[in-house]
C-alpha positions as CSV (number, residue, x, y, z in Angstrom):
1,X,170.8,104.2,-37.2
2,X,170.7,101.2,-39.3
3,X,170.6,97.4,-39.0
4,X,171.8,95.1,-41.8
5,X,170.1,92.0,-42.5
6,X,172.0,89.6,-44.5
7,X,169.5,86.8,-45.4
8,X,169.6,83.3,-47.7
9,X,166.7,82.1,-49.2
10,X,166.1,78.6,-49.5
11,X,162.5,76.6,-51.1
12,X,161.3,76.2,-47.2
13,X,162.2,79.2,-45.6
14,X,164.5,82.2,-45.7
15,X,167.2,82.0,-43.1
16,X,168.7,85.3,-41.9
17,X,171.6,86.9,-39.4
18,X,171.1,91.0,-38.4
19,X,174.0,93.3,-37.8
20,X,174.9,96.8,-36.3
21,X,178.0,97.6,-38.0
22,X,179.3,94.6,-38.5
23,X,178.6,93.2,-34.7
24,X,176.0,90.0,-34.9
25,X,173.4,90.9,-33.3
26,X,170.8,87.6,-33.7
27,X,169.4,85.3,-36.6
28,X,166.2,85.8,-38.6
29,X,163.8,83.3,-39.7
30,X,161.1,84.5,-42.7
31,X,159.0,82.4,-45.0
32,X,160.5,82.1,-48.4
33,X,160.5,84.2,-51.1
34,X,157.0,84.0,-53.4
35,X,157.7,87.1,-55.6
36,X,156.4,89.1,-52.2
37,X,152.6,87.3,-52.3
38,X,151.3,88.6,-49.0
39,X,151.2,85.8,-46.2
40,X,153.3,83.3,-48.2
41,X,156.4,85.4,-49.1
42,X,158.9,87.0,-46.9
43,X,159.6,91.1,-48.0
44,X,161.9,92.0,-50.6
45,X,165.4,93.2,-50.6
46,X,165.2,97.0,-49.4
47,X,165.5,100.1,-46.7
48,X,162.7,100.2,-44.1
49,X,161.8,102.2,-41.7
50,X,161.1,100.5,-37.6
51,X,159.1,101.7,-36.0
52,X,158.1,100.4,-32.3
53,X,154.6,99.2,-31.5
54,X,152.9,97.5,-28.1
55,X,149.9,94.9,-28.7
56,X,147.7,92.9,-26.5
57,X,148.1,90.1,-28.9
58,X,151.9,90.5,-29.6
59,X,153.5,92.6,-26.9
60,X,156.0,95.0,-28.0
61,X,157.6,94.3,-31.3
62,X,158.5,96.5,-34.6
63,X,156.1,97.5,-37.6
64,X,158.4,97.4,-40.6
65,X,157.1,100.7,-42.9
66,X,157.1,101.2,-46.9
67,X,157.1,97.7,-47.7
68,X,156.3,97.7,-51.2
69,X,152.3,96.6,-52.1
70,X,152.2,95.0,-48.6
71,X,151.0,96.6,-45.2
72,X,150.8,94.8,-41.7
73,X,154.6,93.4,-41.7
74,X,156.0,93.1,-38.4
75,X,159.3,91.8,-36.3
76,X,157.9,89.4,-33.6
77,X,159.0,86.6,-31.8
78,X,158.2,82.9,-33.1
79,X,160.2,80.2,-33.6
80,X,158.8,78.4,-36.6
81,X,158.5,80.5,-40.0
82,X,155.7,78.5,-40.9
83,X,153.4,78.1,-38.5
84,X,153.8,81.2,-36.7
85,X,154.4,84.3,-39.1
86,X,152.4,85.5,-42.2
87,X,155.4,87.5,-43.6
88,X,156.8,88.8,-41.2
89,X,160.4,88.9,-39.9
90,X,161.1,87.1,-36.8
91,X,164.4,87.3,-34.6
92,X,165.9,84.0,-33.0
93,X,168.8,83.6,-30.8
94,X,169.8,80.1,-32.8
95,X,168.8,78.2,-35.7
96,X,167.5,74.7,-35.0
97,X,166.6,74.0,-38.9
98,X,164.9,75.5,-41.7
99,X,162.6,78.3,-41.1
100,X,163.0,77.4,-37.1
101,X,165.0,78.7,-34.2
102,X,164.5,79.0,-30.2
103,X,164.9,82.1,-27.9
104,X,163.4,84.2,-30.1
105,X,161.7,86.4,-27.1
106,X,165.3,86.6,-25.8
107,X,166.5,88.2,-29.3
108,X,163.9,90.5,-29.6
109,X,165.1,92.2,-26.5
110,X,168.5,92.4,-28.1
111,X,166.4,94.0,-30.7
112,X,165.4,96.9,-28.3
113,X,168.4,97.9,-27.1
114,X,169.2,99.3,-30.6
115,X,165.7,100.6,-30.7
116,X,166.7,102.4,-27.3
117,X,170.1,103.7,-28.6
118,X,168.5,105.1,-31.4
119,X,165.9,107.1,-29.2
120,X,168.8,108.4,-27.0
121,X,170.5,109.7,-30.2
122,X,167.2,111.0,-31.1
123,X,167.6,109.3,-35.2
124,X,165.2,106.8,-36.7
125,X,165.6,103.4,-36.9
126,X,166.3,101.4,-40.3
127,X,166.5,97.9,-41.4
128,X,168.5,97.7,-44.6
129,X,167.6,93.7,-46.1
130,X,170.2,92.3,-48.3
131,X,169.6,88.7,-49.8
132,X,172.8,86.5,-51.3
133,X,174.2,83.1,-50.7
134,X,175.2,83.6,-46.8
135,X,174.0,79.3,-46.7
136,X,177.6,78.4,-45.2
137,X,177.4,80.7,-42.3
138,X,173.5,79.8,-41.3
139,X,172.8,76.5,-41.8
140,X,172.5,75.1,-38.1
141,X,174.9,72.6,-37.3
């Protein structure tokens, strides 16, 4: 099973909406891209494996796998790319600005039902990241 992420980046942040064929499932919001400098730069383009995890610190969330001379990148819920995540991919419900969004608990659980499907069809779970100007369609209002 595979999501899509179609992301824009932009010099603050890297702004980002995640699909299941074709259906909108939430928005992303990374830390720009730094040529893939770990905790400044959001992941490159790619396909990565998702794998579910459960943490004391985070709760549940995903641990994005193969990521390219970087370990430790994760989907989590935060709601501002720059104070909150060190790479990582987090899912918000809407974009307030640059790098920010609200409800991102709320998408995250969105998040799991595809995690779930996935489990009942007994097939792995993918994240395929694509970047391009998408700028029109995310820019909060």
């Amino acid at each position: 099973m595979e999501l899509v992420l179609l992301r824009t980046h932009f010099k603050e942040s890297t702004l980002g909406a995640l699909y299941y064929r074709g259906n909108f499932i939430c928005f992303t919001i990374e830390l720009p891209w730094k040529d893939n400098q770990r905790n400044i730069s959001c992941i490159p383009d790619g396909n990565y494996l998702l794998k579910h995890r459960n943490t004391y610190r985070l709760g549940p969330h995903f641990r994005v796998e193969q990521v390219s001379e970087r370990d430790g990148i994760l989907i989590h819920p935060a709601n501002n790319a720059q104070e909150e995540l060190q790479g990582c991919i987090a899912p918000v419900s809407q974009l307030t600005g640059l790098g920010k969004g609200i409800f991102s608990k709320n998408a995250l659980d969105k998040l799991f039902l595809y995690y779930e499907r996935s489990r009942n069809l007994e097939e792995d779970l993918f994240l395929r990241i694509e970047s391009k100007d998408h700028s029109d369609a995310l820019m909060p209002s």
